[in-house]
C-alpha positions as CSV (number, residue, x, y, z in Angstrom):
1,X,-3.0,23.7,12.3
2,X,-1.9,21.0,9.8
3,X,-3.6,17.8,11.0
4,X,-1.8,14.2,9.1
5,X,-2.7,11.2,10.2
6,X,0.6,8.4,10.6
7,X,-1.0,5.0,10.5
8,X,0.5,1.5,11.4
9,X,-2.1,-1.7,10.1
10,X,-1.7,-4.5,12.2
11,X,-3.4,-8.2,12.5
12,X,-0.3,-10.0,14.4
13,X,1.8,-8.8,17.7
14,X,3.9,-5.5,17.1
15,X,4.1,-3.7,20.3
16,X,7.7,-2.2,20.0
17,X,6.5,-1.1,16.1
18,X,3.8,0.9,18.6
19,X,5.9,2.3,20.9
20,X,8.6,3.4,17.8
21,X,5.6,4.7,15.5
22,X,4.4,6.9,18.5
23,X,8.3,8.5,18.7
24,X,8.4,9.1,14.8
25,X,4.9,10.9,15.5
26,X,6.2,12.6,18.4
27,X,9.3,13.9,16.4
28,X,6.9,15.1,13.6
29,X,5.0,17.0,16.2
30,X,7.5,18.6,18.1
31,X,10.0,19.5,14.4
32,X,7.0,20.7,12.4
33,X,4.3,21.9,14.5
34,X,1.7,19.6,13.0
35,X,-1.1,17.4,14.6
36,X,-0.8,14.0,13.8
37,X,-3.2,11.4,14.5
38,X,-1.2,8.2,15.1
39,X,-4.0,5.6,14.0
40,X,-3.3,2.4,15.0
41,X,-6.2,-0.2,13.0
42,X,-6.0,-4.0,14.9
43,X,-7.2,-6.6,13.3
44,X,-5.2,-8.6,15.8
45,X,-6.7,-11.8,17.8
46,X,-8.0,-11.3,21.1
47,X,-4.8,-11.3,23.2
48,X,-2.6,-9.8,20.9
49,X,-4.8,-6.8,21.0
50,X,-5.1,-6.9,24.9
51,X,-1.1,-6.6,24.4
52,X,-1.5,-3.9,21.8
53,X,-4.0,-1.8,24.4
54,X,-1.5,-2.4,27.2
55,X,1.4,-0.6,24.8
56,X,-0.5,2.1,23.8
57,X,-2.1,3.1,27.5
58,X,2.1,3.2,28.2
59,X,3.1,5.6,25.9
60,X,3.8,8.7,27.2
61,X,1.1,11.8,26.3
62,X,2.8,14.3,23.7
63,X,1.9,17.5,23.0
64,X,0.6,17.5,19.4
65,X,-0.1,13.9,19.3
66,X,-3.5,12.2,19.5
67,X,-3.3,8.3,19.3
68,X,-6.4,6.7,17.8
69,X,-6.7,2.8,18.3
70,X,-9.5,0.9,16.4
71,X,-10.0,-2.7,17.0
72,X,-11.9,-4.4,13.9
73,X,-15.5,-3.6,16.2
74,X,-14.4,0.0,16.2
75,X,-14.0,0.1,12.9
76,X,-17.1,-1.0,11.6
77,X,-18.9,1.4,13.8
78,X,-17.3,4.3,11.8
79,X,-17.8,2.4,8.6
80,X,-21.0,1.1,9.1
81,X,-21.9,4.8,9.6
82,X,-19.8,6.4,6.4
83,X,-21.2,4.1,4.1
84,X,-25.2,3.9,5.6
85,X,-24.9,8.0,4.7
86,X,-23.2,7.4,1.0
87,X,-24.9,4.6,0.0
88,X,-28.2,4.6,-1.3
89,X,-30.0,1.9,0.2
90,X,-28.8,-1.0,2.7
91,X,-27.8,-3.5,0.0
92,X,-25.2,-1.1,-1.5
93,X,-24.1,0.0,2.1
94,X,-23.6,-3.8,3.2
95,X,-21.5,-4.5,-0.1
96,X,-19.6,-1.2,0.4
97,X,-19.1,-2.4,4.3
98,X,-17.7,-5.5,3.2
99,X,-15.5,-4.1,0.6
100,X,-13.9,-1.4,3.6
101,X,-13.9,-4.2,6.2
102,X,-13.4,-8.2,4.4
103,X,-13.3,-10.6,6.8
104,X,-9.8,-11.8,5.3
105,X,-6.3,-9.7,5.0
106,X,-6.6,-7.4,2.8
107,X,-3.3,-5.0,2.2
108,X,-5.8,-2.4,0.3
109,X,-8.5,-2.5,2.4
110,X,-6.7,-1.8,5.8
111,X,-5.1,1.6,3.8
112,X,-8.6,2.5,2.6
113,X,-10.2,2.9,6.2
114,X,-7.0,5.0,7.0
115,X,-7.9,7.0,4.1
116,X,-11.4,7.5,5.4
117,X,-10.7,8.0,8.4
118,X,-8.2,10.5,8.0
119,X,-10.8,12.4,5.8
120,X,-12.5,12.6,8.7
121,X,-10.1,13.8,11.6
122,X,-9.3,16.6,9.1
123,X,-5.9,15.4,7.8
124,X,-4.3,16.3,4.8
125,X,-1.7,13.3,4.1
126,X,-1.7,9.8,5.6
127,X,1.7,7.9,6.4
128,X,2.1,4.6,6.3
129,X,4.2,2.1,8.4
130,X,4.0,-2.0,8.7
131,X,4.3,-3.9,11.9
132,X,7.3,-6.1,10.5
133,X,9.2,-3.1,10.3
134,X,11.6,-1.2,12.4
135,X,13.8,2.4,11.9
136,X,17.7,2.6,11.4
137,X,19.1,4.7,13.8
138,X,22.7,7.1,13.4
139,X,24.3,8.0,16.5
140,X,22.0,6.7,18.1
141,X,18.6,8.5,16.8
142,X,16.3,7.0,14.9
143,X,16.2,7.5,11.3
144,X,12.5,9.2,11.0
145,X,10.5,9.0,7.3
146,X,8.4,11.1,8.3
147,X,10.6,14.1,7.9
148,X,10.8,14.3,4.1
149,X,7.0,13.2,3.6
150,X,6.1,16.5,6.1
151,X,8.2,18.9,4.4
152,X,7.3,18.0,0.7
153,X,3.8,16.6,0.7
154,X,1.2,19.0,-0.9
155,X,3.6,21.3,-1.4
156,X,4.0,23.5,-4.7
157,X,6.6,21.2,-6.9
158,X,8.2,24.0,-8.1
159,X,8.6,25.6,-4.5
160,X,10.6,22.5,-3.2
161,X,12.9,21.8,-6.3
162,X,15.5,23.7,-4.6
163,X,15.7,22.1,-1.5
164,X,15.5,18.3,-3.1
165,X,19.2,16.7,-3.8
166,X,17.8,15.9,-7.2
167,X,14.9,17.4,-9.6
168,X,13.6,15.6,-12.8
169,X,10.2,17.6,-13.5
170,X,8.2,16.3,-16.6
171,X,7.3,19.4,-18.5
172,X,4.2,21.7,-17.5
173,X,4.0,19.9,-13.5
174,X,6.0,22.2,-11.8
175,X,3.0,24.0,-10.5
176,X,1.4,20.4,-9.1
177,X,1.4,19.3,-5.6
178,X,3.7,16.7,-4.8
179,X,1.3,13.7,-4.2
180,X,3.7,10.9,-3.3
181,X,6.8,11.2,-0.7
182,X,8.6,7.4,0.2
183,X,11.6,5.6,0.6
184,X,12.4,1.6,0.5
185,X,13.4,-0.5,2.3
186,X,17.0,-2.5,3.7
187,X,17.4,-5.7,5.4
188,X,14.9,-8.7,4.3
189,X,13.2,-9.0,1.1
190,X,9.6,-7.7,1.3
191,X,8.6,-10.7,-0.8
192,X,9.1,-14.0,1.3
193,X,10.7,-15.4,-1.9
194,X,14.3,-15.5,-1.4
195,X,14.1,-19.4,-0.5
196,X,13.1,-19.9,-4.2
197,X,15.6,-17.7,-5.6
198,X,18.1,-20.0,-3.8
199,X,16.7,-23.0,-4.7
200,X,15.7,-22.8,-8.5
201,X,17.2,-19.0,-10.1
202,X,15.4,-20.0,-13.5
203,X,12.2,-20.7,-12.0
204,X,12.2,-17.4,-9.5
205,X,13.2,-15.4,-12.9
206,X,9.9,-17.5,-14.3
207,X,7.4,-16.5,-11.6
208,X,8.8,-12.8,-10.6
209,X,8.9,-11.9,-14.2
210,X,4.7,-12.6,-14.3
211,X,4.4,-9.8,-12.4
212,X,5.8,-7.6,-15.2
213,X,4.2,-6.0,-18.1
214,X,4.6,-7.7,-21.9
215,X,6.9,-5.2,-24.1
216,X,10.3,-4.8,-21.9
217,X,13.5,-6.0,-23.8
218,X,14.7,-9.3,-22.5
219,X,17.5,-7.1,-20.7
220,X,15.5,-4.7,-18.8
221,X,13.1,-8.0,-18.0
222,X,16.2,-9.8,-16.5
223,X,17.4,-6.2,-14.7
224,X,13.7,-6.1,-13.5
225,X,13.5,-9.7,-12.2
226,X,16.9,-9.0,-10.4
227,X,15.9,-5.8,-8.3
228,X,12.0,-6.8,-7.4
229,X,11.4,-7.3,-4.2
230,X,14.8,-6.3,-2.7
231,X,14.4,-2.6,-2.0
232,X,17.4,-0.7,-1.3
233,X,19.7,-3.5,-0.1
234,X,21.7,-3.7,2.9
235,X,23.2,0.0,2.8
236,X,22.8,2.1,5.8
237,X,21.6,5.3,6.2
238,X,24.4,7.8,5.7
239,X,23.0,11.1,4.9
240,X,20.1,12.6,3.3
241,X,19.3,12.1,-0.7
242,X,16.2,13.3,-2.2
243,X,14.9,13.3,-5.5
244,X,12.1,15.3,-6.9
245,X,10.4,13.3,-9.6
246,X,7.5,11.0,-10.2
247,X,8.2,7.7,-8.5
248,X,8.6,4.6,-9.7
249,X,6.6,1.9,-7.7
250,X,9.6,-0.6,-7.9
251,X,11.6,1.9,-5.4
252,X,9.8,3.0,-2.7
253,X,7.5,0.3,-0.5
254,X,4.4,0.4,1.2
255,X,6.1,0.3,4.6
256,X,7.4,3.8,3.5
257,X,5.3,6.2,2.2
258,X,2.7,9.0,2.8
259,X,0.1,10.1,0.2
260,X,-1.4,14.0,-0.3
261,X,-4.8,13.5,0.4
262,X,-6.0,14.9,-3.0
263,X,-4.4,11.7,-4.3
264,X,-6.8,9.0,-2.4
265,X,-9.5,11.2,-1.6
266,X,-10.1,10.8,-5.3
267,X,-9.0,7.1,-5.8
268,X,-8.8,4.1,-3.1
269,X,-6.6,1.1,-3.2
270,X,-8.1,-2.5,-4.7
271,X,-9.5,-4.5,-2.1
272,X,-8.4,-7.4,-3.3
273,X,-8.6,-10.0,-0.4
274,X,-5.2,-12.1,0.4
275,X,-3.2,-10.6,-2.4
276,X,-0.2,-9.2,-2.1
277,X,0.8,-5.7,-4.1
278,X,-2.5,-4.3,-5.1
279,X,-2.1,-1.8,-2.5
280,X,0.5,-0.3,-4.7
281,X,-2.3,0.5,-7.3
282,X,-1.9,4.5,-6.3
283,X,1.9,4.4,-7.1
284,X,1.6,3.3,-10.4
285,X,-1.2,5.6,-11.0
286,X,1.1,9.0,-9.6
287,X,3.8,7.3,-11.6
288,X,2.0,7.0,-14.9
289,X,0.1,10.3,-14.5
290,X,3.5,12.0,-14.2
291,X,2.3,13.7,-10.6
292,X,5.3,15.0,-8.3
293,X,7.1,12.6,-5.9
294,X,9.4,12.8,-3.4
295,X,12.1,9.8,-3.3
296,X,14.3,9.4,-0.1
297,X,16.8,7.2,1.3
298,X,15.3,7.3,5.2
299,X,14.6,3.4,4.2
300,X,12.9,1.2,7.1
301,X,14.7,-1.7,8.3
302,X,12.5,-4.9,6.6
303,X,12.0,-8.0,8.4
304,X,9.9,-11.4,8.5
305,X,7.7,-12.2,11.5
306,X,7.9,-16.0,12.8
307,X,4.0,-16.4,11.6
308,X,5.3,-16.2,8.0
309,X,7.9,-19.3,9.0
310,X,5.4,-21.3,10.1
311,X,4.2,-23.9,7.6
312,X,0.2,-22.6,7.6
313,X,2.2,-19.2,7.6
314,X,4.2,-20.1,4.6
315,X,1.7,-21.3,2.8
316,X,-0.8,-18.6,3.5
317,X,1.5,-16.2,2.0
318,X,2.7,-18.1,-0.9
319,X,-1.0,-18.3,-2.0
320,X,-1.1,-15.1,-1.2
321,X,1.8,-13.9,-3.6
322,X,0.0,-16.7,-6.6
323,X,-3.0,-14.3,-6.3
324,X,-0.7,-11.0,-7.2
325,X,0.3,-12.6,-10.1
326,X,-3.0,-13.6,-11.2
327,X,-4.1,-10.0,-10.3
328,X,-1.1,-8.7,-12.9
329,X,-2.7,-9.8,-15.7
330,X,-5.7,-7.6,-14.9
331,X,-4.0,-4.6,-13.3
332,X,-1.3,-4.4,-16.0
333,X,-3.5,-3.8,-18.8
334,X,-4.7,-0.3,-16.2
335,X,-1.4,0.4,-16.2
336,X,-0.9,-0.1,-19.9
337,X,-4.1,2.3,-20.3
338,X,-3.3,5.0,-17.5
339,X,0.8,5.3,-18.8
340,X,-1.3,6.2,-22.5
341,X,-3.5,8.6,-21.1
342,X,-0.5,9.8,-19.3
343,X,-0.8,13.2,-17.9
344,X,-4.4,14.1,-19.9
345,X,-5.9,11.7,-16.9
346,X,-5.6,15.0,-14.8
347,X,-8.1,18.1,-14.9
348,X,-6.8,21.2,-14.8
349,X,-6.0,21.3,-10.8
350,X,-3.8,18.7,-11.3
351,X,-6.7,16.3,-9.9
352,X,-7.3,12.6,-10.9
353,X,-9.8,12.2,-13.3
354,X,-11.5,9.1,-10.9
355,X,-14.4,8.2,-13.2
356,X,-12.0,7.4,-16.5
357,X,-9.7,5.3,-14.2
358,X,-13.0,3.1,-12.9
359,X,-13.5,2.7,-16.5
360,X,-10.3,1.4,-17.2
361,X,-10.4,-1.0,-14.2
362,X,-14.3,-2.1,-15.3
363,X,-13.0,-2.9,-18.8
364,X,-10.1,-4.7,-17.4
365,X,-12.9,-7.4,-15.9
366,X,-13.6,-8.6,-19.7
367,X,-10.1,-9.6,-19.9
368,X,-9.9,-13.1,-22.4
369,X,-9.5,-15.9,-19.6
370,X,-6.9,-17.6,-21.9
371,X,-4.4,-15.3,-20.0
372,X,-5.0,-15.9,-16.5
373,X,-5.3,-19.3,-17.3
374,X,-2.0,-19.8,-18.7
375,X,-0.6,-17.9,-15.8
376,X,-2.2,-20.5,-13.4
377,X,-0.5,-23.1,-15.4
378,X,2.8,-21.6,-15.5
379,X,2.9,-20.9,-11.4
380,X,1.7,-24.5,-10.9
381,X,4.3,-25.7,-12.7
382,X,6.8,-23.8,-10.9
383,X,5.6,-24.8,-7.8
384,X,6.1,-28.1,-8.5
385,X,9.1,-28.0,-9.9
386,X,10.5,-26.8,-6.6
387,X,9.4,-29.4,-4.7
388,X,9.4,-30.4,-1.3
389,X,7.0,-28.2,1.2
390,X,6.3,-26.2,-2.8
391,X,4.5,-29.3,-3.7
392,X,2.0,-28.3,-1.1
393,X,1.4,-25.1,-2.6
394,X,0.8,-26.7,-5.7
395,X,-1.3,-28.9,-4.5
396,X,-3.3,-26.2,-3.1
397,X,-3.5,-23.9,-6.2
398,X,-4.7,-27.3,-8.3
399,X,-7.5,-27.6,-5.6
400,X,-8.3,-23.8,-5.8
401,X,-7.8,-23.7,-9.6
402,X,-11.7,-22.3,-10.3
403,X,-11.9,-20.3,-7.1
404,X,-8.4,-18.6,-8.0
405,X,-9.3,-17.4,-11.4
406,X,-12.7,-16.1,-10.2
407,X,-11.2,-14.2,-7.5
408,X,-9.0,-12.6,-9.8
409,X,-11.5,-11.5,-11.9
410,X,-14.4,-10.7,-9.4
411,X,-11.9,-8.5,-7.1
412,X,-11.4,-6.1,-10.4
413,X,-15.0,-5.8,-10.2
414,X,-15.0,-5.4,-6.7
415,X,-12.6,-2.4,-7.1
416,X,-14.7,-1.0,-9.9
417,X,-17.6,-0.9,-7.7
418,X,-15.7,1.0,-4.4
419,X,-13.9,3.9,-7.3
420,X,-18.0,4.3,-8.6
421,X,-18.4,4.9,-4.7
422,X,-15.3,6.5,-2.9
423,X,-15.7,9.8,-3.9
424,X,-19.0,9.6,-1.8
425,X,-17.7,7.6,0.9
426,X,-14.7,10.3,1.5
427,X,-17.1,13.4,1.4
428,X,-19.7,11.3,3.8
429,X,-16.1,10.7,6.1
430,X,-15.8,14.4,6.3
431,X,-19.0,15.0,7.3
432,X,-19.3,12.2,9.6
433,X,-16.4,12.8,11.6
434,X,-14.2,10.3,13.8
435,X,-17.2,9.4,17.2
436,X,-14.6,6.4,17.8
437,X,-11.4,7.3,19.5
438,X,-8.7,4.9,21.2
């Protein structure tokens, strides 16, 4: 039987997200006859994850459905053991431990251990959800992702171009597997940015547009600027669209999505510690590759948790977001490679040529400081130039300055280091098996 594995990450309170992800796994259970493996990985305080155990022991059993929950403890057990049998001596098996497992939020990290450990309850696609997330519902019924990502993930593109709404095949990929399936988002912006928008339009234009790459006309920059971060609006759901294509990271979101396993058994996600949109390194390497992708419009209902309203929350994430933009300047000269290579980054199977990707990354680590740099400047600046509680975060960044910049460049050499390693790591998964269950 099909095994997938439908994972929520979690480090704050979510237990209605737990008791809605368990019916989405439930429906993909009982419509498609497949295992899943609802994996539920808490990084949540004490008491929130004494809440999180009480929710899960509630939820009805269902046929089909296993439920998996790891505290952090858990966790490193199974890691601890997957990296002690790929590594090849304790130094590299501490790094690689602390690279799965960083004792800070990392949004790439937390995907990586679902990747791993999905390799090793047998699955063949993982589906990710977010605890600040909910489902829309029609009539009444909930509004289920899950249902495109099952019926076109790893599935012959050509095979499927029939059933999608809309096809737009590059040449010569009609015989790949689609490797990508998502939808957006409605409701909030994923990005807690809107408050600069509002305040200052010039100088949210100013710090969105740093997370773009150099070349676009000064038109498509502006059309760019305008539609980052805000998904697909405020539209409800009114019937099913598809499109059959290679996605664009700028319309689906992380919230969303589920990933063929021959996609990230292959490659992981940066672990970039507290630093938003690296985990959308995998998109823009499907996109640029030209792999198949499934686009749909079951988008998941976006909202902000109190924590991010609070002003250590604030100020956590605005740091937070400052870090993704320093990372751009490294991960958009990999893109800039990766969109050249183009579809020649595959072998013959359709497969991710891993090893010339961790060369591009590795190279990216030599990148002329003057640029980050300059970027530093340009978000302090902005920062300031918003005033009131943005003076703080500028404040912050000036006292950080060093430390910023040699984050930015160490965690490209921290992601060099897992892609040397994860091909290792998801074979010793495999073999290790899942001894930890929830």
């Amino acid at each position: 039987m099909r095994r997938v594995c439908l994972t929520l990450p979690t480090h704050r309170a979510c237990t209605g997200t737990i008791t809605a992800i368990a019916e989405e796994a439930t429906y993909g259970a009982r419509e498609f006859g497949v295992e899943v493996h609802l994996l539920i990985l808490d990084s949540s305080p004490a008491p929130v994850l004494a809440e999180h155990r009480q929710a899960v022991a509630a939820l009805p059993g269902t046929p089909g459905v296993t439920v998996h929950h790891l505290d952090e403890g858990e966790q490193r057990t199974f890691l601890r053991e997957v990296t002690a049998r790929s590594a090849g001596n304790p130094s590299s098996a501490d790094r690689l431990l602390e690279l799965m497992l960083p004792s800070r939020v990392s949004y790439g990290a937390c995907t990586n251990r679902a990747f791993l450990i999905a390799q090793a309850l047998g699955c063949t696609s993982v589906h990710r959800r977010d605890s600040d997330s909910r489902y829309q519902y029609v009539d009444g019924d909930p509004v289920f992702p899950l249902h495109h990502e099952l019926t076109y993930l790893g599935q012959r593109a050509d095979d499927v171009r029939k059933s999608a709404t809309r096809s737009k095949l590059p040449p010569g990929s009609a015989d790949r597997r689609v490797a990508v399936a998502g939808g957006s988002f409605v409701g909030e912006m994923s990005v807690d940015v809107a408050e600069i928008r509002d305040l200052d339009p010039d100088t949210y234009g100013e710090l969105v547009g740093l997370s773009l790459p150099e070349g676009y006309p000064e038109i498509w920059r502006k059309h760019l600027i305008d539609a980052s971060f805000r998904g697909a609006g405020t539209a409800a759901f009114d019937g099913d669209r598809t499109a059959l294509a290679p996605i664009s990271p700028t319309q689906v979101d992380m919230c969303n999505i589920g990933f063929d396993h021959e996609l990230y058994s292959r490659v992981p996600l940066p672990p970039a510690p507290d630093t938003i949109g690296t985990d959308y390194f995998l998109l823009h390497l499907a996109h640029n590759t030209q792999l198949p992708g499934l686009r749909h419009n079951r988008h998941i209902v976006n909202f902000h948790t109190e924590e991010r309203r609070t002003d250590a929350g604030f100020l956590a994430y605005q740091v937070r977001f400052v870090k993704f933009l320093l990372a751009a300047a490294y991960l958009n000269t990999v893109y800039a490679r990766t969109t050249a290579s183009g579809d020649a980054l595959l072998d013959a199977e359709g497969r991710t040529r891993a090893s010339v990707v961790a060369g591009f990354v590795r190279d990216s680590v030599d990148l002329d400081r003057t640029e980050p740099v300059h970027r530093l400047d340009v978000i302090e600046g902005a920062y300031r130039r918003l005033g009131g509680r943005y003076t703080t975060v500028a404040d912050t960044l000036a006292d950080r300055r060093p430390r910023l910049l040699d984050e930015a460049r160490d965690d490209m050499a921290d992601f060099a280091h897992l892609m040397d390693h994860w091909e290792a790591l998801t074979g010793a998964s495999t073999e290790a098996g899942l001894a930890v269950t929830g």
